[in-house]
DSSP file (Angstrom, degrees, kcal/mol; ACC not computed):
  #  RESIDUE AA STRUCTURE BP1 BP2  ACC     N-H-->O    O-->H-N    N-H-->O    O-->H-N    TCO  KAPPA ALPHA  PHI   PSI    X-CA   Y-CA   Z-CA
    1    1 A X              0   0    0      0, 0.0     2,-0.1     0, 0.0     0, 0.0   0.000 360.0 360.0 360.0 141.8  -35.2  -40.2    8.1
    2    2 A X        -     0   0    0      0, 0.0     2,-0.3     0, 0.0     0, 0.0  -0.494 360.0-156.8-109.3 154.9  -35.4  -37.0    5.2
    3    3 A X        -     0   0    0     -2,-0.1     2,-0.1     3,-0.0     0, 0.0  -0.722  24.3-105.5-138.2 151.0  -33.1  -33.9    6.9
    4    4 A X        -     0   0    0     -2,-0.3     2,-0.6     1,-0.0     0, 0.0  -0.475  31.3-123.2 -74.7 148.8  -33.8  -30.6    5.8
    5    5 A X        -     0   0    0     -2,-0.1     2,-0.4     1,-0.0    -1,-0.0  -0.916  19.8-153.0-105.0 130.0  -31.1  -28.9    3.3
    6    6 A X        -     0   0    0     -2,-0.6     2,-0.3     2,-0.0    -1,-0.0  -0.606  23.2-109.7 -91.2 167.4  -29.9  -25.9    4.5
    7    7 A X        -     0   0    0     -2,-0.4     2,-0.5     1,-0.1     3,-0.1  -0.816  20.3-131.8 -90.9 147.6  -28.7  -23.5    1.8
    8    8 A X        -     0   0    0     -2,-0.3    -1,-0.1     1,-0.2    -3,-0.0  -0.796  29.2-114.4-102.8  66.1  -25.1  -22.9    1.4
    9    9 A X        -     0   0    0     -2,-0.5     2,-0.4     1,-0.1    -1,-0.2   0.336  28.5-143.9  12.9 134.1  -24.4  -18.8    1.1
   10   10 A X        -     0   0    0     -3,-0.1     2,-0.1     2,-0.0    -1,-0.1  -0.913  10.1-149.1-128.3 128.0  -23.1  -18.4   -2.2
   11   11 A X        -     0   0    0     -2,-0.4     2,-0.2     1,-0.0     0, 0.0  -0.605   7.8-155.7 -78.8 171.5  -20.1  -15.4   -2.4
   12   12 A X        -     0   0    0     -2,-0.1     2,-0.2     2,-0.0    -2,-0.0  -0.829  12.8-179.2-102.7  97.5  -19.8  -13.5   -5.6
   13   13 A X        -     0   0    0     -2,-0.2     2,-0.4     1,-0.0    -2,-0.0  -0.543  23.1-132.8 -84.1 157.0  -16.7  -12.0   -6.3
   14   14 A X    >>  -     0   0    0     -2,-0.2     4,-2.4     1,-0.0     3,-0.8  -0.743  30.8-112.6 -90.5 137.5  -16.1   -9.9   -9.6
   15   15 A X  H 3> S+     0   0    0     -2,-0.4     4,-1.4     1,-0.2    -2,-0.0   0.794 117.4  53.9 -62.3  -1.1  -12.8  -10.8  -11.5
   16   16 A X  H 34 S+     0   0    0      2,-0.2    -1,-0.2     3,-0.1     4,-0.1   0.656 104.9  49.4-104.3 -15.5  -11.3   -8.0  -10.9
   17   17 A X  H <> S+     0   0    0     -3,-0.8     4,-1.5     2,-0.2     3,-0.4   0.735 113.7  57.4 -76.4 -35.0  -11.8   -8.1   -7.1
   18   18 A X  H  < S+     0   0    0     -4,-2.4    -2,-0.2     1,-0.3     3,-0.1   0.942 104.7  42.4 -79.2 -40.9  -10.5  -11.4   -7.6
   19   19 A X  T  < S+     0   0    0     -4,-1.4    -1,-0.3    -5,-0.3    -2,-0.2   0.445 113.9  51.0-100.6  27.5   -7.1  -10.7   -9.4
   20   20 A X  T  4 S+     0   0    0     -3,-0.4    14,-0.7    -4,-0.1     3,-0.3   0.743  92.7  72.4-101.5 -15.7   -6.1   -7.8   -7.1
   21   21 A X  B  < S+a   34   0A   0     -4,-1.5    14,-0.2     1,-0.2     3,-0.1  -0.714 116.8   2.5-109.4 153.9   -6.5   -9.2   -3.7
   22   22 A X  S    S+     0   0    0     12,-3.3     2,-0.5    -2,-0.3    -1,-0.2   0.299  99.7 110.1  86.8 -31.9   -3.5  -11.8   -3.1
   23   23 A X        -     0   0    0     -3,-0.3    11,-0.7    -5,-0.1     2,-0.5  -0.641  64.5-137.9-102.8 151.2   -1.6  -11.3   -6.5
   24   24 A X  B     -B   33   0A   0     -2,-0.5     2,-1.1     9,-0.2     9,-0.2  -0.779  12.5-150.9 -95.5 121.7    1.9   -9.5   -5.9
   25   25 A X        -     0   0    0      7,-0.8     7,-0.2    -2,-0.5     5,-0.1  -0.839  11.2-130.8-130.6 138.2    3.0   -6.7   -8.2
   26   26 A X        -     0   0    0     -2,-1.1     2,-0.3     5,-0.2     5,-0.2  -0.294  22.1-171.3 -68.9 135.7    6.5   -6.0   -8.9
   27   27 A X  B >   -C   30   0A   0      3,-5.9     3,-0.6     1,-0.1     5,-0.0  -0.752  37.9-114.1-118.1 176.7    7.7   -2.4   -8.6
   28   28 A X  T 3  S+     0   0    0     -2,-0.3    -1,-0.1     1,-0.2     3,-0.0   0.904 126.4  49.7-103.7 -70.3   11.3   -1.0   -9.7
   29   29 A X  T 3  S-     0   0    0     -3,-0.1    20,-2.7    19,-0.1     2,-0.3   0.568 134.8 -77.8 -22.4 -45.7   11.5   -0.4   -6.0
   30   30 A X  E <   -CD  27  48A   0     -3,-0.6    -3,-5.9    18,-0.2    18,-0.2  -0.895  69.1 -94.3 172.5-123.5   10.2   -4.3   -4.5
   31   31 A X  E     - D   0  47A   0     16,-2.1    16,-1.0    -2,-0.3     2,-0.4  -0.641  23.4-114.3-158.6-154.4    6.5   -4.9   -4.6
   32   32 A X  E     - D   0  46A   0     14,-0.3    -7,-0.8    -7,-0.2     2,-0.3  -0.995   8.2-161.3-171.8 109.3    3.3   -5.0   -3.4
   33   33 A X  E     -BD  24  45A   0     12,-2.8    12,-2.2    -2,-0.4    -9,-0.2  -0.584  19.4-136.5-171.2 136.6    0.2   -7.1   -2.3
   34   34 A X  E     +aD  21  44A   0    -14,-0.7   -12,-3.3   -11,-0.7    10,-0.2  -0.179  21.9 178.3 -75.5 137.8   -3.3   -6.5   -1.7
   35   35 A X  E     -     0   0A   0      8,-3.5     2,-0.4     1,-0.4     9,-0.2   0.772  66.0 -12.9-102.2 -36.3   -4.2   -8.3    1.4
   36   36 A X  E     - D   0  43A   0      7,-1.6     7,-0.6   -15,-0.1    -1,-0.4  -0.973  67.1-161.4-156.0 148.0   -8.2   -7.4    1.8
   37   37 A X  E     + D   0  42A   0     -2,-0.4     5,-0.2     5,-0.2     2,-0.1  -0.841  16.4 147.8-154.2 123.3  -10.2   -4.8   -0.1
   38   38 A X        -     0   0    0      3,-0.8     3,-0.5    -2,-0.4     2,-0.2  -0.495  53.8 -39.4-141.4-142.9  -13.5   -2.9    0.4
   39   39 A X  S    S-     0   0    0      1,-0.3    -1,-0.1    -2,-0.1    78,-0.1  -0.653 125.9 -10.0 -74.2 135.3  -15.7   -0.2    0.2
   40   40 A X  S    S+     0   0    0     -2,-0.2     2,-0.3    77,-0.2    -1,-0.3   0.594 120.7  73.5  26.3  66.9  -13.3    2.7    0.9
   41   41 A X        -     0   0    0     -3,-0.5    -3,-0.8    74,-0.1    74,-0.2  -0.806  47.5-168.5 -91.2-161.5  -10.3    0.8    2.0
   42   42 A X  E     -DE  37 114A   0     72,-1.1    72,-0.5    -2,-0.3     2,-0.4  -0.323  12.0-151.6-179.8 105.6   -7.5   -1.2    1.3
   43   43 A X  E     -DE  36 113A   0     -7,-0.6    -8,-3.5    70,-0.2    -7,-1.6  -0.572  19.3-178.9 -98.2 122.3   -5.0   -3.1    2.9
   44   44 A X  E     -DE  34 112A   0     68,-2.1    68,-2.2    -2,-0.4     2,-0.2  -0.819  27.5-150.5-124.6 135.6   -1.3   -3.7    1.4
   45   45 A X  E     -DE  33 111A   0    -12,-2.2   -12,-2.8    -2,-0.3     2,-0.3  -0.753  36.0-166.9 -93.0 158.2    2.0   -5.7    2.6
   46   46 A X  E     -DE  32 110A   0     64,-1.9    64,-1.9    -2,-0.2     2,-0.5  -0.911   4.8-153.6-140.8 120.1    4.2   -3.2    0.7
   47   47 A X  E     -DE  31 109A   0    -16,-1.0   -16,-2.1    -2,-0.3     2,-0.4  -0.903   5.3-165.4 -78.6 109.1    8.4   -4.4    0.2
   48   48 A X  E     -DE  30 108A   0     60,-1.1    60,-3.5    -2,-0.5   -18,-0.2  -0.688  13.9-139.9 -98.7 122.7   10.9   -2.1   -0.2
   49   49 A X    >   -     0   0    0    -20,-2.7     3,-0.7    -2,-0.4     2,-0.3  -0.224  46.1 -88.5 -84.8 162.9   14.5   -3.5   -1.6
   50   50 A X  T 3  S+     0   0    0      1,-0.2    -1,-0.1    55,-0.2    53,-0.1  -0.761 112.8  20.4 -96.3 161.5   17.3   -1.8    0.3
   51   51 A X  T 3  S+     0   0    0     51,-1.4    -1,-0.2     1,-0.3     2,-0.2   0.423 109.0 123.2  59.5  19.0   18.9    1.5   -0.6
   52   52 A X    <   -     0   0    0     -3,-0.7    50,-1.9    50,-0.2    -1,-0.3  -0.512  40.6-175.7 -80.8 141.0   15.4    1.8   -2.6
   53   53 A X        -     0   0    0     48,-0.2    77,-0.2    -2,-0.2    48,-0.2  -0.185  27.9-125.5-175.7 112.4   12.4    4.4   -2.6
   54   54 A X        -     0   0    0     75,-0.1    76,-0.1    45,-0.1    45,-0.0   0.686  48.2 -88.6 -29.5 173.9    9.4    4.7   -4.0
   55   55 A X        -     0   0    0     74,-0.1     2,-0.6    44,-0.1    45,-0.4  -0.321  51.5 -96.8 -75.9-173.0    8.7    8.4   -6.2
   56   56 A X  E     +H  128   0B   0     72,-2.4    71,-2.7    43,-0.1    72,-1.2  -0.929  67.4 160.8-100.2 136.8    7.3   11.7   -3.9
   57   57 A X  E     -HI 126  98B   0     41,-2.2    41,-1.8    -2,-0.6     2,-0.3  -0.926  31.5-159.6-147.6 154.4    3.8   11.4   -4.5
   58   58 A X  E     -HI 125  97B   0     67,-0.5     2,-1.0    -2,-0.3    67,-0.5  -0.984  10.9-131.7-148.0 152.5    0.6   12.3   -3.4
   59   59 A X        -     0   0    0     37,-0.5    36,-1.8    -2,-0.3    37,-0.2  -0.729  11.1-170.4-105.5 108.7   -3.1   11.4   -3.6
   60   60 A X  S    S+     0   0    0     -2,-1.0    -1,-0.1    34,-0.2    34,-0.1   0.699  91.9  46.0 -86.8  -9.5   -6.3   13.4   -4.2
   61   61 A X  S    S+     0   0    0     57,-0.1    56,-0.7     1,-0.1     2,-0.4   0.829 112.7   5.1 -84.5 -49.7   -8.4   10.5   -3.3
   62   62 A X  E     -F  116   0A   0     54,-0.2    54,-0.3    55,-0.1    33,-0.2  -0.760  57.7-129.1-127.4 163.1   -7.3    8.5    0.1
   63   63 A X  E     -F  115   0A   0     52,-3.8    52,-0.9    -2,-0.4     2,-0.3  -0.374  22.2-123.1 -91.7-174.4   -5.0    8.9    2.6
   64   64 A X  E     -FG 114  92A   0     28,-2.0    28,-2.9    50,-0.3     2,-0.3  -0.914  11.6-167.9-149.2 137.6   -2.1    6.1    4.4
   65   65 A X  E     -FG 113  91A   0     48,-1.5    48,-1.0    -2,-0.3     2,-0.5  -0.830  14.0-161.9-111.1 165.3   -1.3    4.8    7.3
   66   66 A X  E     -FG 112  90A   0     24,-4.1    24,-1.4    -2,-0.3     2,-0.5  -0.973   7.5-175.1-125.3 132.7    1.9    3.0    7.5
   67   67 A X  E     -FG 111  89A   0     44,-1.9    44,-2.4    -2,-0.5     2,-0.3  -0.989  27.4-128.3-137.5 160.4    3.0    0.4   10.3
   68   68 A X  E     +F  110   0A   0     20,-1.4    42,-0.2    -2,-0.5     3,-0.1  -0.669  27.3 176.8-100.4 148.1    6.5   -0.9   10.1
   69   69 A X        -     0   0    0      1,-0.8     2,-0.3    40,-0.7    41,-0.2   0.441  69.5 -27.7-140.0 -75.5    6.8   -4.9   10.3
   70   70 A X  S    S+     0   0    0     39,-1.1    -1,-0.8    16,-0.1    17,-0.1  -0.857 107.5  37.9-154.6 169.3   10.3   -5.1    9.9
   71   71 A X  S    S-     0   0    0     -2,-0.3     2,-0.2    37,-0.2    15,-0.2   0.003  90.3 -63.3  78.4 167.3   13.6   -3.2    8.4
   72   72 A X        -     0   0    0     34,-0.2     2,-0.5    13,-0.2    32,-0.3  -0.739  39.9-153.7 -75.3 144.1   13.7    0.9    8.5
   73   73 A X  E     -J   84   0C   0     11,-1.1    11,-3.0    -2,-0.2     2,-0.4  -0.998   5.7-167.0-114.6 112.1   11.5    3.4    7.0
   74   74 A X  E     -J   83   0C   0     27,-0.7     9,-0.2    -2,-0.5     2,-0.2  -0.752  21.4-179.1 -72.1  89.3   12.5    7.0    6.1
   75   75 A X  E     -J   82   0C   0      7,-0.8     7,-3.8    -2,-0.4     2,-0.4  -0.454  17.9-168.9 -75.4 144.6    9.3    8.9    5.3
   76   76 A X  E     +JK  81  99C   0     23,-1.1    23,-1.8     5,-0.2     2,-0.3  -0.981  11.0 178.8-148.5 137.1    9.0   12.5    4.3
   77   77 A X  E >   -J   80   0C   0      3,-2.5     3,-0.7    -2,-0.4    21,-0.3  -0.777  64.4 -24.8-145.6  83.2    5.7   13.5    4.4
   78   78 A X  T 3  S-     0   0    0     19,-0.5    20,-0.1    -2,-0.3     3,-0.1   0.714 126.1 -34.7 -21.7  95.3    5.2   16.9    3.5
   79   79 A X  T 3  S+     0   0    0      1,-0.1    -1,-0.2     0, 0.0     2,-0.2  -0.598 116.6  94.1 126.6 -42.7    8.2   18.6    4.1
   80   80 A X  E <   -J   77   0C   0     -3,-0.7    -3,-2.5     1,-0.1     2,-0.1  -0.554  56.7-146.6-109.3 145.4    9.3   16.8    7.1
   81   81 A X  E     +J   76   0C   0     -5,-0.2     2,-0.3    -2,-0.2    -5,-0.2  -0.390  25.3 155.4 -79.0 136.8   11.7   13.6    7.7
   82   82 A X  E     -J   75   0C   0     -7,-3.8    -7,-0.8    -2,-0.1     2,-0.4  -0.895  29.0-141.2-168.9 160.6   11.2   10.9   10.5
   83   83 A X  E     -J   74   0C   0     -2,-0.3    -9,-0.2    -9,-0.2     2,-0.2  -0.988  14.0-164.9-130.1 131.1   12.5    7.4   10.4
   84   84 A X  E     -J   73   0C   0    -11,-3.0   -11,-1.1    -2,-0.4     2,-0.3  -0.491   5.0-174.7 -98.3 162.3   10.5    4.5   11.7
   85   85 A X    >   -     0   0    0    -13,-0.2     3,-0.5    -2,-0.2   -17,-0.2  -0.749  57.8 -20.7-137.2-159.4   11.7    0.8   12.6
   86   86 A X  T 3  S+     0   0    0     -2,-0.3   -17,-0.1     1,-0.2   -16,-0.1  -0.068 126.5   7.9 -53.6 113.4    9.7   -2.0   13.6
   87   87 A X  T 3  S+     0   0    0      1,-0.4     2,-0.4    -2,-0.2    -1,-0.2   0.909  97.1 120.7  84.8  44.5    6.0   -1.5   15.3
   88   88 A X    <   -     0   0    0     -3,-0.5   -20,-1.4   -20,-0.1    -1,-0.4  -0.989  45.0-165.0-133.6 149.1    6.0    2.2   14.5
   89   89 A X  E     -G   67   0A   0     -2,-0.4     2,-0.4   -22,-0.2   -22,-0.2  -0.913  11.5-166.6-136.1 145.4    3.6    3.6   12.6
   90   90 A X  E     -G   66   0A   0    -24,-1.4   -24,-4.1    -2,-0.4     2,-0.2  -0.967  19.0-131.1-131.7 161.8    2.8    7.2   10.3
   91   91 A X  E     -G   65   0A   0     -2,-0.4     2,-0.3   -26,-0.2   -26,-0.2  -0.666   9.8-156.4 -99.6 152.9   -0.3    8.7    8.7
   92   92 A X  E     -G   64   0A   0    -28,-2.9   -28,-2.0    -2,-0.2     6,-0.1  -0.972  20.8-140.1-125.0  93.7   -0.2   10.0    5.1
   93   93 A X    >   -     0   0    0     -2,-0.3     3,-0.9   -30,-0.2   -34,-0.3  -0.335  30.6 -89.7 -64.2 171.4   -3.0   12.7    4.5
   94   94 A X  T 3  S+     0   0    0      1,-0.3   -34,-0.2   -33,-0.1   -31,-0.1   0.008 110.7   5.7 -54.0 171.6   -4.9   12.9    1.4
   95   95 A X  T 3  S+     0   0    0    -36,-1.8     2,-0.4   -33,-0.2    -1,-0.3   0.655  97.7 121.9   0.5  65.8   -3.3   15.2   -1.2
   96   96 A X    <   -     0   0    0     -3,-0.9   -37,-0.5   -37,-0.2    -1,-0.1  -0.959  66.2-109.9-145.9 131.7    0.2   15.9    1.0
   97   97 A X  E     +I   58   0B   0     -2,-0.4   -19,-0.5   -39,-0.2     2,-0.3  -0.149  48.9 150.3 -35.0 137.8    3.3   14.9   -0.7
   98   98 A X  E     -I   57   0B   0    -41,-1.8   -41,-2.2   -21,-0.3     2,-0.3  -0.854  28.8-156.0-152.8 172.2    5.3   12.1    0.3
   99   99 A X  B     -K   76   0C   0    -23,-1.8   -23,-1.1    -2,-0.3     2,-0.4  -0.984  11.6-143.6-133.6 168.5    7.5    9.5   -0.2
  100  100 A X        +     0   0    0    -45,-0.4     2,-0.3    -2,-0.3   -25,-0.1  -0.916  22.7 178.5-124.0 144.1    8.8    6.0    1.4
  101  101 A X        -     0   0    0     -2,-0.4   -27,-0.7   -48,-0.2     2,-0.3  -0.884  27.9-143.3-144.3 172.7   12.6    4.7    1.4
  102  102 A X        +     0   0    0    -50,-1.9   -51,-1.4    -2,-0.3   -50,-0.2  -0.996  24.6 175.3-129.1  96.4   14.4    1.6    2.7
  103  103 A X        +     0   0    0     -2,-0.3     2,-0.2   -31,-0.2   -53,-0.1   0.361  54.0  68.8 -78.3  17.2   18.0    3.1    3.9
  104  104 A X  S    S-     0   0    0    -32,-0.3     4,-0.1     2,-0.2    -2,-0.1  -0.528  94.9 -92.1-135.5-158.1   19.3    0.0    5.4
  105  105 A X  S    S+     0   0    0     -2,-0.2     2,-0.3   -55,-0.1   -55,-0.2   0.481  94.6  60.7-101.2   8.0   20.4   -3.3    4.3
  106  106 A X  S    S-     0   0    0    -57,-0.1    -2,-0.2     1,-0.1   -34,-0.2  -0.976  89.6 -84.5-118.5 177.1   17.4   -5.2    4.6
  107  107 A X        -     0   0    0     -2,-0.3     2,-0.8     1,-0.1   -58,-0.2   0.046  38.8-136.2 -64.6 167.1   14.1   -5.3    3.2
  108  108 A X  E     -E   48   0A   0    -60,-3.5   -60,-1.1   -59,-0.1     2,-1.0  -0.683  14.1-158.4-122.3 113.1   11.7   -3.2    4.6
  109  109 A X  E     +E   47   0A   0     -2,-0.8   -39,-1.1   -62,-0.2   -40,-0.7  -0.566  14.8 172.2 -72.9 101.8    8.0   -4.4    5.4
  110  110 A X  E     -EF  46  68A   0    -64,-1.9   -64,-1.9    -2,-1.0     2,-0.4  -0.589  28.0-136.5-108.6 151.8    5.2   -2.2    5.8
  111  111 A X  E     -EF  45  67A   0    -44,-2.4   -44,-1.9    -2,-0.3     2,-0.6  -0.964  29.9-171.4 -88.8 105.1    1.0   -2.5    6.3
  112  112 A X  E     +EF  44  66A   0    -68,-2.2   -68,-2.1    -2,-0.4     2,-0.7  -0.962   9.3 179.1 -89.9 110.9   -0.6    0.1    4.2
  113  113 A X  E     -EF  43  65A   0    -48,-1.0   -48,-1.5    -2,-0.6     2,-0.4  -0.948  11.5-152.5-147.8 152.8   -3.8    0.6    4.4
  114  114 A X  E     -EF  42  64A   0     -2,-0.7   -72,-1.1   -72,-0.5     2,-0.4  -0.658   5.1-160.1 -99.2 132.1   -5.5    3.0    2.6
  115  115 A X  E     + F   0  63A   0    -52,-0.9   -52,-3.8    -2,-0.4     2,-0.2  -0.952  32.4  84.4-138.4 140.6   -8.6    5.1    3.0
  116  116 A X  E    S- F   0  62A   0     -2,-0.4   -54,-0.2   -54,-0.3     3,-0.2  -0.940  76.2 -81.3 173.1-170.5  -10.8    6.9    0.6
  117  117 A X  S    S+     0   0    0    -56,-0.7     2,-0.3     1,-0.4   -77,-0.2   0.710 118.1  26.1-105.3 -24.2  -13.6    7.6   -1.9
  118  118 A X        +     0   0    0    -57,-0.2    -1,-0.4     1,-0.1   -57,-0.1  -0.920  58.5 172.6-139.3 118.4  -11.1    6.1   -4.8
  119  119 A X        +     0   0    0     -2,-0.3    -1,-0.1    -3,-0.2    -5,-0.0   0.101  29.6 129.5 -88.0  -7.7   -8.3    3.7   -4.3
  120  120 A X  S >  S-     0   0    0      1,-0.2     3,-1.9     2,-0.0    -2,-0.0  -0.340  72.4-106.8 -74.7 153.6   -6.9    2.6   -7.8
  121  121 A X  T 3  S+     0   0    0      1,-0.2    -1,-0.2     3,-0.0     0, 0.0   0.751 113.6  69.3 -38.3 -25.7   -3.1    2.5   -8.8
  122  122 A X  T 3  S+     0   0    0      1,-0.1     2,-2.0     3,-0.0    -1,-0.2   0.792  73.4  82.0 -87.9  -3.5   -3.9    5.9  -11.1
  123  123 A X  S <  S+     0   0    0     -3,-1.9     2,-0.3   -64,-0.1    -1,-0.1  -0.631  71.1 117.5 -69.5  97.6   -4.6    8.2   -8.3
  124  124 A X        -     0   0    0     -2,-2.0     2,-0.3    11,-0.1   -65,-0.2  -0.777  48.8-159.6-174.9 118.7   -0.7    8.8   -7.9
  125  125 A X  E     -H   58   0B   0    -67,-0.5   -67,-0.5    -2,-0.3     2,-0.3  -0.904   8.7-164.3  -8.9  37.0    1.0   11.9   -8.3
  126  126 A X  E     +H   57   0B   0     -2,-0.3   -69,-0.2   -69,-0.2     3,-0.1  -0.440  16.2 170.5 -98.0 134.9    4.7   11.6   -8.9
  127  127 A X  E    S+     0   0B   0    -71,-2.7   -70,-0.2    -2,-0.3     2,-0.2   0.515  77.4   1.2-108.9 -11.4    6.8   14.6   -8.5
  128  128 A X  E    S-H   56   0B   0    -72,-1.2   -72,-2.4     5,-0.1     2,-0.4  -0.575  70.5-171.2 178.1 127.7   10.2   13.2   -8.8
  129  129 A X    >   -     0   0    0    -74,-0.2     3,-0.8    -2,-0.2   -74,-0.1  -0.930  27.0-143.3-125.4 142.5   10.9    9.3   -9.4
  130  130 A X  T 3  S+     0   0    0     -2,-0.4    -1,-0.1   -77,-0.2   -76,-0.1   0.728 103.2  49.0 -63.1 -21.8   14.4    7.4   -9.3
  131  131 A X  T 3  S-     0   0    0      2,-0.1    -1,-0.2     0, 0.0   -76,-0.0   0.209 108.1-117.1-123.2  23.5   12.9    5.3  -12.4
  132  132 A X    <   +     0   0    0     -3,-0.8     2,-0.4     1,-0.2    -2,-0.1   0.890  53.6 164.5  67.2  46.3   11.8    7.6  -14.5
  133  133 A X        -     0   0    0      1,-0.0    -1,-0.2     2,-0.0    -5,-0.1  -0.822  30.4-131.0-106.4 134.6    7.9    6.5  -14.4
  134  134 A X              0   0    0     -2,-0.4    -1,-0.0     1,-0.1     0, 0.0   0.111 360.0 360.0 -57.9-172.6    5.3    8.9  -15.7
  135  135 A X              0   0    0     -9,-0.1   -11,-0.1   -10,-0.1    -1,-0.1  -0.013 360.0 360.0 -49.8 360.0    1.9   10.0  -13.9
């Protein structure tokens, strides 16, 4: 007896969709890695070495949220200080200053996810960086 074929979806990914989401990229700080990405957002496991912290920066395209996984977070987030630990979370608005540090003695594991009209590494700001990295 002949069965009907059904057809099989076919995805298309671009290569470039393909080597951001998954691949881990090392920062002077820890690293980084895209978990899911789409039209306006983007969601990142983010690892922060201890005594480590990213530059103060800001973004004229998206905002952050931050949720805490494990380890401490000190955020300053324009102007103001707070420190997070595990299952606490902050917002980042669009073009306000901040930065993220690890003060304690293990790493610290955040969720980022991002939202906006532009999401690439060159929207970044730096106003003062530990590792000497340009704009």
């Amino acid at each position: 007896m002949a069965q009907a074929q059904e057809k099989t979806p076919t995805l298309t990914l671009s290569p470039t969709a393909l080597k951001s989401v998954g691949a881990s990229e090392l920062r002077p700080w820890g690293s980084f890695t895209v978990l899911e990405e789409g039209r306006g957002y983007k969601i990142k496991r983010i690892e922060v070495k201890p005594g480590h912290r990213l530059s103060l920066q800001m973004h004229h395209h998206r905002s952050e949220h931050w949720i805490v996984v494990s380890g401490t977070a000190k955020v300053e987030c324009g102007g103001e200080e707070i420190t997070l630990s595990s299952n606490q979370s902050t917002y980042v608005p669009q073009c306000t200053t901040h930065r993220l540090e690890n003060p304690g003695v293990i790493p610290l594991i955040l969720i980022e996810v991002q939202n906006g009209e532009y999401l690439g590494e060159d929207d970044i700001v730096r106003f003062q960086d530990d590792y000497s990295r340009a704009n």
